[in-house]
C-alpha positions as CSV (number, residue, x, y, z in Angstrom):
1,X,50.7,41.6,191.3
2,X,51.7,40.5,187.9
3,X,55.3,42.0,186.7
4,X,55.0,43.4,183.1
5,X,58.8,43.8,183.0
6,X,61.5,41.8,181.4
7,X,63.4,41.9,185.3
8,X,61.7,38.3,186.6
9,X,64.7,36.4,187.8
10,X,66.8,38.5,190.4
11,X,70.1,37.0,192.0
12,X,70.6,38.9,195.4
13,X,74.2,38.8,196.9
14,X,74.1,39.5,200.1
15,X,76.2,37.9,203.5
16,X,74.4,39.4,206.1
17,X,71.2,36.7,206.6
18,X,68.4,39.3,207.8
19,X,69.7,41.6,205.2
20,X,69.5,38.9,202.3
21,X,65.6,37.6,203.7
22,X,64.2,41.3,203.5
23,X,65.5,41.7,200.0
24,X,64.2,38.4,199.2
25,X,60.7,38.8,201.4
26,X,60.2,42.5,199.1
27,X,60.9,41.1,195.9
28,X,58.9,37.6,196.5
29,X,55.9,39.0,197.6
30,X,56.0,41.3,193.9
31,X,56.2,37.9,192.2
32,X,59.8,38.1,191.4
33,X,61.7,34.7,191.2
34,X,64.8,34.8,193.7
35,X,68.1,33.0,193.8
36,X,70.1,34.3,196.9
37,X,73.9,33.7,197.2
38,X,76.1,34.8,200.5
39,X,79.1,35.7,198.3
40,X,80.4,37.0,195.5
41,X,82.6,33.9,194.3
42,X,79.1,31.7,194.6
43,X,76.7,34.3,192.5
44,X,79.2,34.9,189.8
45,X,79.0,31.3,189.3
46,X,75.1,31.1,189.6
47,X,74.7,34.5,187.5
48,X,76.7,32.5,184.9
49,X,74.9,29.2,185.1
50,X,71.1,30.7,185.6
51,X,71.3,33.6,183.7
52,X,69.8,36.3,185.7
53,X,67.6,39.6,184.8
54,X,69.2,41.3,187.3
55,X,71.3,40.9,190.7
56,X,71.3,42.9,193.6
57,X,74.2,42.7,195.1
58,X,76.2,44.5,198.8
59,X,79.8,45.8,198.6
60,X,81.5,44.7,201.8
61,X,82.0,40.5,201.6
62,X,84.7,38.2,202.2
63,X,86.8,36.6,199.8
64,X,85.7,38.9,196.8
65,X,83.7,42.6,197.3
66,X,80.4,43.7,195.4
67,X,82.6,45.6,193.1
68,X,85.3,42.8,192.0
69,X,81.8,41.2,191.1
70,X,80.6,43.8,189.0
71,X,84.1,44.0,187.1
72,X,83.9,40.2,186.9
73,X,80.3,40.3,185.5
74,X,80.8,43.2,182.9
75,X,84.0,41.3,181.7
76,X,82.3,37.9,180.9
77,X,80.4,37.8,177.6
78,X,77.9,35.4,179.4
79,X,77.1,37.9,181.9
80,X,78.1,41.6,180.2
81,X,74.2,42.1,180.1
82,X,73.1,41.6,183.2
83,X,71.7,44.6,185.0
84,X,73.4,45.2,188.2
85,X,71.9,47.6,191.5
86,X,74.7,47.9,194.0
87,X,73.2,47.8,197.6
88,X,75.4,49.4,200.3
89,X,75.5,51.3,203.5
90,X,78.2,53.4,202.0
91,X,76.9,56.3,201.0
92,X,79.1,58.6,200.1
93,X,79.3,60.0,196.7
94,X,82.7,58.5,195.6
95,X,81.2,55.3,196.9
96,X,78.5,55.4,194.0
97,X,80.1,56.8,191.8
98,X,82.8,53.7,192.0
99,X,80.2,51.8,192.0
100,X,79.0,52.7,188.3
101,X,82.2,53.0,187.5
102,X,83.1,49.2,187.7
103,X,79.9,48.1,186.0
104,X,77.4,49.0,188.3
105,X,74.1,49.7,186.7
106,X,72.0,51.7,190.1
107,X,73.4,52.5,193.4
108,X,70.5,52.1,196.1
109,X,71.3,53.3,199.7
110,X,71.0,51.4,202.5
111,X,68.7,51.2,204.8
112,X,65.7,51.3,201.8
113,X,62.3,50.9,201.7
114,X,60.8,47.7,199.7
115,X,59.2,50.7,197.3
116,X,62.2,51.9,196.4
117,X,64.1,48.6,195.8
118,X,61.3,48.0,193.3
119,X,61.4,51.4,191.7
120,X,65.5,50.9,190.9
121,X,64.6,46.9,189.7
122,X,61.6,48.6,187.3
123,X,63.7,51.3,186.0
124,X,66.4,48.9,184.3
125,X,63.7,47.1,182.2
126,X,64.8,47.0,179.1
């Protein structure tokens, strides 16, 4: 499957190991190039350095959360443009709505199926 999108490189942030090899298992096998980081504190630093399409990343981590990331990322020139899906069991509405609030581009619900993680990637093509 070829990927006619401009959303080839994906950085998915993620702590929880089985969590982070399913994302990365869904988006490998539709040809999307991966970079995984366990926290927030490593993939702002990778998202800076490699430049991302897109990153994927979960709310609850240590050290820093998913959405001191996203504040962090819409607040660096280097990184303003950087699509970001938020990936969370929380699932109430505040929750998402926070989410977009501090820079959050898509809010995707966990537990997902791999077609829907693919539909929120392919809808923030540019």
């Amino acid at each position: 499957m070829s990927i006619t999108t401009l959303l080839q490189k994906i950085l998915l942030v993620e702590d929880s190991p089985s969590e982070l090899e399913l994302m990365s298992h869904y988006l490998q096998d539709s040809g999307y190039e991966i970079i995984k980081a366990t926290g927030a504190k490593e993939a702002l630093e990778i998202a800076i350095n490699e430049q991302p399409n897109a990153i994927v990343t979960d709310i609850v981590m240590p050290g820093m959360s998913g959405f001191e990331l996203c504040r962090s990322l819409k607040r660096n020139p280097a990184t303003v443009n950087i699509s970001i899906i938020i990936s969370s069991s929380k699932n109430q509405v505040i929750d998402k709505v926070w989410g977009i609030k501090q820079g959050a581009d898509a809010y995707l619900t966990k537990p997902y199926s791999r077609e829907q993680l693919l539909n929120v990637i392919k809808s923030l093509a540019k």
